[in-house]
ZADRENTOR-407961 format. One record per residue (C-alpha): residue in three letters; x, y, z. Coordinates in steps of 0.001 Angstrom, whole numbers, padded with zeros to 6 digits, always signed. Layout:
<lumkes>
ALAXYZ...
</lumkes>
This chain:
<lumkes>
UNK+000000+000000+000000UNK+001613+003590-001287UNK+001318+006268+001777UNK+002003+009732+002280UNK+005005+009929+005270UNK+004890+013793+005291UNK+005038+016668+002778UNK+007210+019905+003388UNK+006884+023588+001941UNK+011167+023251+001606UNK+011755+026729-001047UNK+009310+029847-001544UNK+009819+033183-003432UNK+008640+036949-002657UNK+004644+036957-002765UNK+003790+036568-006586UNK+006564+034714-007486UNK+006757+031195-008968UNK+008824+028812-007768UNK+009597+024918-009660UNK+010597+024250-012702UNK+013353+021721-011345UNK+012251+017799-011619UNK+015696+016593-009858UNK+017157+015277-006403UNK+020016+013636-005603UNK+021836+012550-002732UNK+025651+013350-002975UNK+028169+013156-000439UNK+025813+013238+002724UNK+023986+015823+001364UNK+020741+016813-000835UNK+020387+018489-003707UNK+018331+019852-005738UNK+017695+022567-008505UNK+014689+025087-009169UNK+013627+028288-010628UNK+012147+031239-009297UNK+009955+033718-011083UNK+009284+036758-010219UNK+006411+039590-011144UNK+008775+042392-012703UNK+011649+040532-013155UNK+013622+038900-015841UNK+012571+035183-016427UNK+015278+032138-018303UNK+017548+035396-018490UNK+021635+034992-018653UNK+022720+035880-015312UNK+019609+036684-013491UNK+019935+034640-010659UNK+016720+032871-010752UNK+018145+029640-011362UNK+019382+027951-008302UNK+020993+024875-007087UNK+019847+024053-002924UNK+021200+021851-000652UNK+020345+020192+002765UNK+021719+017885+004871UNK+018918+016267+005960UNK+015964+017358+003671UNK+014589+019624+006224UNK+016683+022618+005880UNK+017897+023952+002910UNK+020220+027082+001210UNK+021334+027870-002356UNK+024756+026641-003102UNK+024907+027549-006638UNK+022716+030655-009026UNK+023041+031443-012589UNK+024516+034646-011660UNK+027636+033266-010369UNK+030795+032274-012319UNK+031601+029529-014032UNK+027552+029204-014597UNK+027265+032709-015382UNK+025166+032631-018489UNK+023745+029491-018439UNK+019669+030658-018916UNK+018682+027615-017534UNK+019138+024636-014764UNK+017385+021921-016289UNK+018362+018684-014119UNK+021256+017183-012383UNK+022490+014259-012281UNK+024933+011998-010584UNK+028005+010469-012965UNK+028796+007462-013480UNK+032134+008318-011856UNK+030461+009506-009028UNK+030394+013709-009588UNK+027450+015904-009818UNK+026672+016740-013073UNK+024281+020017-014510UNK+022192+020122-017393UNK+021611+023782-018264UNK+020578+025631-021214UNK+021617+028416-023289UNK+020956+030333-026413UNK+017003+030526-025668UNK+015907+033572-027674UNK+016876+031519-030816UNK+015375+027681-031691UNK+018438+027418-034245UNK+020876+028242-031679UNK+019471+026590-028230UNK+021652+024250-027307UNK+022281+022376-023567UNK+025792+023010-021899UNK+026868+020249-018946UNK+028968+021115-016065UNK+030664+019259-013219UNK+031642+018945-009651UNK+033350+016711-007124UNK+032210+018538-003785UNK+028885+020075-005007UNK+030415+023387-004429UNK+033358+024012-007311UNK+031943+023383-010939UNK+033898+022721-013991UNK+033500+025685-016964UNK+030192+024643-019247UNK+030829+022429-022389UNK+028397+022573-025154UNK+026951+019027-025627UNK+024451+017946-028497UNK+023740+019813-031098UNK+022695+023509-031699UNK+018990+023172-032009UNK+018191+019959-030212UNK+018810+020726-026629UNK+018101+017827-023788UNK+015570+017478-021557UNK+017247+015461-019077UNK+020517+013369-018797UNK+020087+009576-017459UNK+022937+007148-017067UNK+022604+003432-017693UNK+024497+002111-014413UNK+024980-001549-016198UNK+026951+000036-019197UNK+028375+003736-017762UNK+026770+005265-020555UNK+024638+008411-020546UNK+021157+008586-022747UNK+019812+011887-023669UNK+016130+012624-026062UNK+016535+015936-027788UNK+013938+018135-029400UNK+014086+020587-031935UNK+011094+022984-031720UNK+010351+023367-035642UNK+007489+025859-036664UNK+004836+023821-038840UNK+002997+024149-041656UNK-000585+024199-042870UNK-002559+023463-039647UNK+000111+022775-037529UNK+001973+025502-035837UNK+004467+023073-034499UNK+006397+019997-036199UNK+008776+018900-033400UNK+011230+016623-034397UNK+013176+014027-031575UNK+016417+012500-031326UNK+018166+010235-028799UNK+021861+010694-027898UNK+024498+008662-026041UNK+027566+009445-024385UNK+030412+007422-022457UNK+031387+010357-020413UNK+028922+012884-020428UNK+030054+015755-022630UNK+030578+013592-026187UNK+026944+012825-027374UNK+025995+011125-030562UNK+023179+010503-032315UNK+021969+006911-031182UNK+018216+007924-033740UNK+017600+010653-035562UNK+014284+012126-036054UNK+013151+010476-039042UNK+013989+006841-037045UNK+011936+008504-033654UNK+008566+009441-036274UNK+008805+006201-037618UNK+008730+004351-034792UNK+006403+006573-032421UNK+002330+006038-032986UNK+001535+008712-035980UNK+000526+012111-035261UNK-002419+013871-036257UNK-002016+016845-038801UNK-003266+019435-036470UNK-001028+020535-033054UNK+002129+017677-033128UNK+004094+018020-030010UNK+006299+015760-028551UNK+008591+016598-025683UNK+009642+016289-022039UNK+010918+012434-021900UNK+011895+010577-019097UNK+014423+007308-019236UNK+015332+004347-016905UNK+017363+001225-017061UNK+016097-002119-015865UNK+019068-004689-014822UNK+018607-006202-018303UNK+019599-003152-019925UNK+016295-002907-021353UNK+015244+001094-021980UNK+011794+002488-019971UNK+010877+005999-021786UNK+007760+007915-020512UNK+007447+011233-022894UNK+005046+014191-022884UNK+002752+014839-026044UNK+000182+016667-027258UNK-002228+017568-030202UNK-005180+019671-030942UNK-008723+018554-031893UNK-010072+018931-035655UNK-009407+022717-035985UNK-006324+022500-033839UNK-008099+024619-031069UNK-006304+027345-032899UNK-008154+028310-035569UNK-008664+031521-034508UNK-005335+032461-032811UNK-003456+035167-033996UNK-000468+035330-036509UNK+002175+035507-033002UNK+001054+032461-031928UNK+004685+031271-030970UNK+004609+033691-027626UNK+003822+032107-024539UNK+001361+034420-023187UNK-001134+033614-026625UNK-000530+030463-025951UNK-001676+030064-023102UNK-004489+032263-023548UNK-005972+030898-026501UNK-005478+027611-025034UNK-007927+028626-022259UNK-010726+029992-024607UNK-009967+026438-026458UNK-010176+023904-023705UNK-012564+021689-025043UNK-010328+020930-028392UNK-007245+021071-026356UNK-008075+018382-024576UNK-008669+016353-027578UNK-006068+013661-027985UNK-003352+014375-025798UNK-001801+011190-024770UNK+001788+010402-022898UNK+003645+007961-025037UNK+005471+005116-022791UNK+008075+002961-024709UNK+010108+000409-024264UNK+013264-000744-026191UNK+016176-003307-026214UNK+019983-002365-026873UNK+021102-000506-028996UNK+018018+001532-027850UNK+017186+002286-031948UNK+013813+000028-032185UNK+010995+000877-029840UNK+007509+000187-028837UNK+005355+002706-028155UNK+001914+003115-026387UNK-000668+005947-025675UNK-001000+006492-021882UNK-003008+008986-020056UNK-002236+012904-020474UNK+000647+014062-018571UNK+002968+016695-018096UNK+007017+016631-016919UNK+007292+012932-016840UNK+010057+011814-014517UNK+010522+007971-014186UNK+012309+005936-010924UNK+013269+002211-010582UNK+012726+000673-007345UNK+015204-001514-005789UNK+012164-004206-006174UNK+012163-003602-010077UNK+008984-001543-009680UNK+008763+001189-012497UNK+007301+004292-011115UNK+006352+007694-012827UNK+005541+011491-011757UNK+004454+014113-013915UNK+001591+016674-014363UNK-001658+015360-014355UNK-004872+017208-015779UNK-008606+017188-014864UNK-007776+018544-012233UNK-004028+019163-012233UNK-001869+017870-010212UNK+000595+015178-009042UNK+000189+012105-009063UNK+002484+008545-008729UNK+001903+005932-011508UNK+003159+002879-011294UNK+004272+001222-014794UNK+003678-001767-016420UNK+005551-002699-019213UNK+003991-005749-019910UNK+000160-004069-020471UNK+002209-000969-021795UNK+000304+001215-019449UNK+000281+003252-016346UNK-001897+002885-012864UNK-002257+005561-010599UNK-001028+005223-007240UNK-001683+008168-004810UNK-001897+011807-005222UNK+000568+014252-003216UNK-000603+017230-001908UNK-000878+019807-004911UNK-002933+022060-006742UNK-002865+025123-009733UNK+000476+025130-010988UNK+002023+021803-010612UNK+004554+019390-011919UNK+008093+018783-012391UNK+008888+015762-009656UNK+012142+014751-008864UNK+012689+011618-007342UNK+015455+009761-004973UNK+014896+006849-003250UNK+016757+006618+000422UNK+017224+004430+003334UNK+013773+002868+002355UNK+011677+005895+001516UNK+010445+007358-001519UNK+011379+011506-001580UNK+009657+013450-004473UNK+010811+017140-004900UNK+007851+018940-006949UNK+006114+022480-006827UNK+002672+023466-006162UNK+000261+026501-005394UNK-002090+024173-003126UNK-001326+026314-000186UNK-001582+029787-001088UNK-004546+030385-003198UNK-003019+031788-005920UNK-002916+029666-009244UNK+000349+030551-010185UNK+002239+031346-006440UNK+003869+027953-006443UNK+006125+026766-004069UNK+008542+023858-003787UNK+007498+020649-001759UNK+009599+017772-000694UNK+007114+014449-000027UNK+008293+011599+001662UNK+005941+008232+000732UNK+006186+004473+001695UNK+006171+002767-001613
</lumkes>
């Protein structure tokens, strides 16, 4: 039986202010850590050197400081923290992004520590275009797996055409192409013409080396749930207001896709799962599969567990959360499942999240 242990408010911004966006947590040398953004009313958002992206650490979960911004040197420029992860040669690694203001040129930059404290200068990693969403390492093989999307305007009725990869890596910072995009739309269930959006993926390893990907996806009903939306339609704020006056059709066919595949990781089945948001994906000691993510009608945050033999997910419990959810990080300790994620369920405003650490008996 899944439980709730406890939940903790462990980061909040100024009133306004949004705080999540981080979807990791490790444990590394005795301590905790942890990454997330803060945004505030008035101030610059994913900006170069504006200190909203943050790195915090705790020694035991409870209490917790930042250790590392975006406004500090060697990170200095980074726009943003999207995950860390832990090496196979035991440092702390950083996924971070730059080169934002330009699909073409956005492009994910790794950096490294030994103490959690000192980081390496940023290497560019990928390529320009196709930046990560995450960094997992295959334990079995010391190899590091990366999906990569390149957001590519559309045509006709869709205003997007993304197009994924997966890359590999022995050490981190070299990444090839493991399959391209052509080999990822082949494989993947066909898209509809309208609203094509595929994104946000999650990867673990089972002992057998076989490959458990959970991604994000989306699409629009028959007339895209766009059909009025003005010529701009790439900014964020039409976005999400037109998706609000559209909620019926934007509903329509949004699925998660869960895959699994063999070595070399280039052929994969695919399945529709339920709608979902910021996948994340743990193995259990046990060989239990279980997800995190977004969850819609209502939002909020649930725990799946996975079966890759019925190629679907069933929920498990629901942590505290409500308004603007999502982006669970997971670490499993001394017995206990800890989930890092952010939510506005305590202070009744949609978008004044804060962060939450959960502690659950899986």
């Amino acid at each position: 039986m899944t439980t709730l242990i406890s939940v903790k408010n462990i980061w909040q911004g100024p009133s306004g202010s949004t705080v999540g966006y981080g979807g990791s947590l490790i444990r590394f040398n005795g301590q905790w850590y942890c990454n997330v953004r803060r945004r505030v009313p008035g101030e610059p958002s994913r900006t170069a050197g504006s200190g909203q992206e943050m790195v915090l650490t705790s020694p035991d979960g409870d209490q917790w400081h930042p250790v590392l911004t975006n406004a500090e040197e060697p990170l200095r420029g980074i726009e943003t923290f999207q995950r860390l992860s832990l090496t196979q040669d035991n440092r702390l690694m950083i996924l971070g992004t730059i080169g934002r203001a330009d699909p073409e040129k956005k492009q994910s930059v790794v950096s490294f520590s030994e103490d959690g404290r000192t980081w390496s200068k940023p290497k560019k990693v990928g390529d320009p275009g196709f930046p990560f969403w995450r960094v997992n390492w295959n334990r079995n093989e010391g190899a590091a797996y990366a999906f990569a999307q390149k957001i590519a305007p559309g045509s006709g009725a869709r205003w997007r055409d993304d197009k994924i990869r997966l890359y590999r890596s022995d050490n981190g910072v070299d990444f090839k192409i493991l399959m391209n995009e052509n080999d990822f739309a082949a494989s993947a269930p066909a898209t509809p013409d309208c609203v094509a959006h595929t994104f946000e993926t999650a990867i673990c390893f089972n002992p057998d080396n076989t490959c458990c990907a959970l991604m994000r996806r989306q699409r629009g009903g028959d007339d895209c749930g766009w059909k009025d939306a003005p010529p701009d339609i790439a900014s964020r704020e039409n976005r999400e207001d037109w998706r609000n006056k559209s909620q019926n059709n934007w509903k329509e066919g949004h699925t998660g896709l869960l895959g699994i595949s063999a070595p070399p990781y280039t052929e994969w089945r695919w399945a529709e799962v339920q709608r979902l948001a910021q996948p994340n994906l743990i193995r259990l000691p046990d060989g239990r599969i279980l997800a995190g993510g977004r969850a819609f009608e209502p939002k909020r945050v649930p725990l799946w567990q996975v079966d890759m033999e019925e190629m679907k997910m069933n929920e498990l419990i629901t942590l505290p959360s409500e308004g603007f959810v999502g982006y669970p990080g997971f670490a499993f300790d001394e017995g206990v499942l800890r989930v890092v994620y952010h939510s506005a369920h305590e202070t009744g405003n949609y978008k004044e999240s804060n962060l939450y650490l959960a502690r659950v008996d899986i």
